[in-house]
N, C-alpha and C positions, 0 to 999 in steps of 0.2 A: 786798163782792163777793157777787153772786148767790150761792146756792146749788141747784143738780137736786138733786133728791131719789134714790138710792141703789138704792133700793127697786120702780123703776118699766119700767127699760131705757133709760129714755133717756139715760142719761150711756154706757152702752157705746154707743149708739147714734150720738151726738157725738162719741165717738170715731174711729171708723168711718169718721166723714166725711159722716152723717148732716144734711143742712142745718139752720141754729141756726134755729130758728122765732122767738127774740126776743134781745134784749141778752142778758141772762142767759145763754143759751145760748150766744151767740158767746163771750163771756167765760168761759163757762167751757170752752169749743173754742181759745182761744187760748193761755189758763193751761196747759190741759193740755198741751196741744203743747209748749209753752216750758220748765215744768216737768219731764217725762218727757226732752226732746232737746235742750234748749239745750245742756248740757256735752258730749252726744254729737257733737253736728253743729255745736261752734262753730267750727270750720275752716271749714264750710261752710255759710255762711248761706243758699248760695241754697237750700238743701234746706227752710230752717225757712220763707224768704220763701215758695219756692213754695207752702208749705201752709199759711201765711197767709195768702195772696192769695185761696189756692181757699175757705177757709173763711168769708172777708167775701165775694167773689164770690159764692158760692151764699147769703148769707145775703140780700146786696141783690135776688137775681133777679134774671128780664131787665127788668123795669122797676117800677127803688127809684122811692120818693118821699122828702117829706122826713123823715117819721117813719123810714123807713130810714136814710137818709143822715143822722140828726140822731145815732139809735142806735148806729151804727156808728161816728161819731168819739168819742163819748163812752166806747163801750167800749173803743177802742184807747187811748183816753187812760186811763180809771182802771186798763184792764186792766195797761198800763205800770205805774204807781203801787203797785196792789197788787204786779205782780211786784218792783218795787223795797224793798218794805216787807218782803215775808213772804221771798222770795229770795236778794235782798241784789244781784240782777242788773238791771244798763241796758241793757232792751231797746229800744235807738233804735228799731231797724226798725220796731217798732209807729207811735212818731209819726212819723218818716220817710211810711210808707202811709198814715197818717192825714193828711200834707198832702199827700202825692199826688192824692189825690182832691178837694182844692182846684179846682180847673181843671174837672173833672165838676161838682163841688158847684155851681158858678160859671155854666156853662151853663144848668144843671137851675134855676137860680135866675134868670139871663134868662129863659127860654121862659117859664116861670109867670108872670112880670110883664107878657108881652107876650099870654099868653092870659088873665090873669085882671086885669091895671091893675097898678099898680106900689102902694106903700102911699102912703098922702093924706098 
């Protein structure tokens, strides 16, 4: 797992709701979140999805590519992982939203082949 550095503002800053400038940073916007309120708010998942949502939302901007959208699965997937490993908690919702965006993925990935050829 990534690690921000301590010493700099930007980890209060990802807190905040600060948009994640790279994986790393989502990752550790999501850890945290899940970390600090999963036990708080497990009654209420939509509280932890809505600011899931907002923190990969702002991370893709208004218009991801696929380096975003490649970043971004991969961090809900490790981010899953590590929370399973160091936690001990199954945070479905992470991969749940990470194949939500299947169907987006899917699009963004016709258009490209019809603007750019498909692969030979």
């Amino acid at each position: 797992m990534p690690y921000i550095k301590a010493n700099d503002g930007r980890r209060e800053a990802l807190r905040k709701g600060d948009p994640a400038l790279s994986a790393g940073e989502l990752n550790y916007q999501l850890f945290y979140l899940i970390k600090h309120n999963y036990n708080v708010y497990e009654n209420d998942e939509d509280f932890i999805s809505f600011k899931l949502v907002n923190f990969v939302s702002n991370f893709l901007g208004e218009n991801p590519n696929y380096q975003k959208y490649n970043d971004m699965t991969g961090c809900l997937t490790l981010c899953y992982k590590e929370i399973k490993r160091r936690l001990g908690l199954r945070v479905y919702m992470l991969l749940e939203m990470r194949d939500e965006y299947e169907s987006i993925i899917a699009k963004y990935e016709d258009l490209k082949i019809t603007e750019n050829g498909d692969v030979e």
